[in-house]
C-alpha positions as CSV (number, residue, x, y, z in Angstrom):
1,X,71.0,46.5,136.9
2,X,70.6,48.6,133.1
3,X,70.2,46.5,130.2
4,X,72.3,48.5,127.6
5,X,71.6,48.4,124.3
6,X,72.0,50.0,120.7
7,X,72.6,53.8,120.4
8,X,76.4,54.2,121.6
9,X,78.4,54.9,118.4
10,X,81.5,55.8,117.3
11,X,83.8,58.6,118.8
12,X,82.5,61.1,121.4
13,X,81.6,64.5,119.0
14,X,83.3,67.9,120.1
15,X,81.0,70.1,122.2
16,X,80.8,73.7,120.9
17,X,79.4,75.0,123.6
18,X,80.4,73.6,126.9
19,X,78.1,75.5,129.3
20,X,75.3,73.4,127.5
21,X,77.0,70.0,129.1
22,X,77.1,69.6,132.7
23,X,79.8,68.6,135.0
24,X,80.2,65.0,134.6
25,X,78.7,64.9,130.8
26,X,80.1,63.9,127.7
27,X,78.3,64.6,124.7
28,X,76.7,61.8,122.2
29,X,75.1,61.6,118.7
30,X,73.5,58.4,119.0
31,X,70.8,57.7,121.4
32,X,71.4,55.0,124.1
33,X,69.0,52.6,125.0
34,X,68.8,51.4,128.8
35,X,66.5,49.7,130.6
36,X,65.7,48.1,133.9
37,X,64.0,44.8,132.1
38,X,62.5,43.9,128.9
39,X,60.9,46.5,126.9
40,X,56.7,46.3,126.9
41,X,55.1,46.4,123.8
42,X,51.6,48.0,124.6
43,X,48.6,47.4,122.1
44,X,47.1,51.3,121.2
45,X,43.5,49.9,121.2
46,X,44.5,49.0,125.2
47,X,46.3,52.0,126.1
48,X,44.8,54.7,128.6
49,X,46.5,57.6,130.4
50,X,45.7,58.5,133.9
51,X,45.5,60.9,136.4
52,X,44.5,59.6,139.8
53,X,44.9,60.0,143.4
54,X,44.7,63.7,144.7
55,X,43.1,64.7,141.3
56,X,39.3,65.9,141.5
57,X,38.0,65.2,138.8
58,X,40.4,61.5,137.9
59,X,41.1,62.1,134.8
60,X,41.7,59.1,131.8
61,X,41.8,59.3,127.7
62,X,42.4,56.7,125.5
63,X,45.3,56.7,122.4
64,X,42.9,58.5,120.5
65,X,41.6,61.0,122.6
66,X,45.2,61.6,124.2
67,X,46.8,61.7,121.0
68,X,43.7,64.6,120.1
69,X,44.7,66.8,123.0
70,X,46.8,70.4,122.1
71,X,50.4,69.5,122.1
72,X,53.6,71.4,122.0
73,X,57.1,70.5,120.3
74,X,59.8,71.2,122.1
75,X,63.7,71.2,121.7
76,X,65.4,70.3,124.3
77,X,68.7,68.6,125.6
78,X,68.6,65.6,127.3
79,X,71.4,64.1,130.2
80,X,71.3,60.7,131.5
81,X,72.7,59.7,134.8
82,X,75.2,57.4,133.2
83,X,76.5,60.6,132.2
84,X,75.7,61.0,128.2
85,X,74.2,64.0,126.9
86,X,72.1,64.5,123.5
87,X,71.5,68.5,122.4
88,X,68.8,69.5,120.7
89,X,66.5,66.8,120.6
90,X,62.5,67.3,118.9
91,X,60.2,65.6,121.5
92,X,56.0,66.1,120.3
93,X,53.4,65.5,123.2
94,X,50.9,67.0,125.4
95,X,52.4,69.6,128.6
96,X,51.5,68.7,132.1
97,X,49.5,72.4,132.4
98,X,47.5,71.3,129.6
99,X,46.8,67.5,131.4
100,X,46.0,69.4,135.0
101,X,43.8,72.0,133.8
102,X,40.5,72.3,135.4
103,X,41.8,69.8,137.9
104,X,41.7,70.5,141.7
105,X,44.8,68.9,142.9
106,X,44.2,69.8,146.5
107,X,46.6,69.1,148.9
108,X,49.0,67.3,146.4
109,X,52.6,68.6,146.4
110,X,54.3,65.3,144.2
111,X,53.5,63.0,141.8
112,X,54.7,59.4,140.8
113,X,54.5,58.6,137.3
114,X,54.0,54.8,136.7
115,X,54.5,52.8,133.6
116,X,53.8,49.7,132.0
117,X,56.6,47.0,133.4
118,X,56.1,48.2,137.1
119,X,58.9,51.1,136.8
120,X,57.9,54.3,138.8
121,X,59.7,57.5,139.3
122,X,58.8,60.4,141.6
123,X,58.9,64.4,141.0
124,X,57.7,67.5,143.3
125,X,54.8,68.9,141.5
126,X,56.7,72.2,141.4
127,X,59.2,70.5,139.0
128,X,57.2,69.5,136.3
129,X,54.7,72.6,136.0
130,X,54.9,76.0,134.6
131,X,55.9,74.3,130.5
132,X,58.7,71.9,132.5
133,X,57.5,68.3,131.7
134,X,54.9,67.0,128.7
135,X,53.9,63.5,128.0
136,X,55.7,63.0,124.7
137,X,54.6,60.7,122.2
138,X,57.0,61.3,118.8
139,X,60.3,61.9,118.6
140,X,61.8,63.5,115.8
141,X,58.5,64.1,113.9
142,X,58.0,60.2,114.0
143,X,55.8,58.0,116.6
144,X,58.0,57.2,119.7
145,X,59.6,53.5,119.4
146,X,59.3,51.4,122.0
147,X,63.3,51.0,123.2
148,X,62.3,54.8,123.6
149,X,59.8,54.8,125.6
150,X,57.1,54.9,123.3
151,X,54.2,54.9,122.9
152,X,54.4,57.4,125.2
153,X,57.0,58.5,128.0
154,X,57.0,61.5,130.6
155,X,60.3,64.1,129.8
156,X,61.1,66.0,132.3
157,X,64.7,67.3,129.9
158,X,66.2,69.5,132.9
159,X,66.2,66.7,135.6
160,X,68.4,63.6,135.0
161,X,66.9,61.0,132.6
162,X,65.4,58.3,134.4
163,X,63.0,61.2,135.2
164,X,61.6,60.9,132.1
165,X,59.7,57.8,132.4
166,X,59.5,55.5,129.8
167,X,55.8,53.7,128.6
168,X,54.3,56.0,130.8
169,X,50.1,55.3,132.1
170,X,49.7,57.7,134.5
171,X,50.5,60.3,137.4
172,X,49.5,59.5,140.7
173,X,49.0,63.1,143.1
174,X,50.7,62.7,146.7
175,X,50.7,64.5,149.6
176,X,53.8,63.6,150.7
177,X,57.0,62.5,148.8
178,X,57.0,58.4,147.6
179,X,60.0,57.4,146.0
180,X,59.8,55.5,143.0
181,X,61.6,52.6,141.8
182,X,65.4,54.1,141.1
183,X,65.2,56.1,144.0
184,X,64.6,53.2,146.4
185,X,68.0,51.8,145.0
186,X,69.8,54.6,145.9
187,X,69.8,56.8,143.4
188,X,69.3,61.0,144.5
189,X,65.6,62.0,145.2
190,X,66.2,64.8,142.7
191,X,68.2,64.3,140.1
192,X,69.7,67.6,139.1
193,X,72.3,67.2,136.2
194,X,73.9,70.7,136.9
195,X,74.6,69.7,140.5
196,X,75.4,66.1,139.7
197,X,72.4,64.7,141.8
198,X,73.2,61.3,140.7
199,X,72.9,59.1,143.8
200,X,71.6,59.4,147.9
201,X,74.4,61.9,149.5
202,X,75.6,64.2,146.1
């Protein structure tokens, strides 16, 4: 069950351009917080990023090192499954190209991102390379909060939401598919918002 918090406010603002919001959608200017449990709180001096399983060389950087690595800023639109949408929003963080580079990935065809509080969530590696996914650490020019996501989450802005992984520590390379933790509940392997991939069967 989502734990909903602060970030739903006031009255639904017009959209402007309705091919930006997909079927289903309804546009917001807050941010909504929700969550499958309590959010972690993770210490910098602690926190390490990973790349592990099919990966040759494993790869892990501390907050520091992480945190020195190229980034990009991006503007994107974000859509949750509970069907809110957010345009435009300034996400700061390091691409997936730029995290696999001069990695052998092998036979690896998908990856499950893990997180701090046991939450997992699984992509096709063809969905989140080629400048489609970043491990994003600021929002908005500021450092990530934690109801967020932060210090760090995985966004992945044109699949549905729970894609983008919040307190993100790693990505584990697969062979074959493992779904992660909404997935097991029923929700769509996918999650495409334009074809409203919400749950098993759409």
């Amino acid at each position: 069950m989502s734990i909903i918090s602060r970030g739903f406010v006031g009255r639904r603002p017009q959209v402007d351009d309705p091919s930006r919001l997909p079927p289903g959608q309804y546009l917001t200017a807050g941010f909504p917080v929700l969550s499958a449990g309590p959010t972690p709180r993770s210490r910098l001096d602690d926190w390490t990023f990973q790349i592990r399983g099919l990966a040759d060389p494993a790869r892990s950087w501390t907050w520091d090192q992480f945190t020195a690595l190229p980034t990009d800023t991006v503007t994107v639109d974000i859509h949750c499954v509970t069907k809110w949408s957010k345009f435009d929003t300034v996400w700061t963080g390091v691409s997936l190209d730029s995290l696999l580079e001069g990695v052998n990935i092998g036979g690896a065809r998908f990856l499950t991102a893990f997180c701090d509080g046991g939450y997992t969530t699984n992509l096709p590696l063809q969905e989140v390379m080629g400048g489609k996914a970043w491990v994003a650490y600021q929002f908005d020019g500021k450092p990530l909060e934690p109801p967020h996501g932060g210090p760090a989450r995985f966004l992945v802005p044109h699949l549905y939401f729970w894609k983008s992984a919040k307190w993100v520590r790693g990505l584990e390379l697969h062979a074959e598919d493992k779904p992660g933790f909404w997935e097991t509940y029923g929700y769509h392997n996918h999650g495409d918002p334009w074809r409203e991939q919400r749950y098993s069967g759409d």
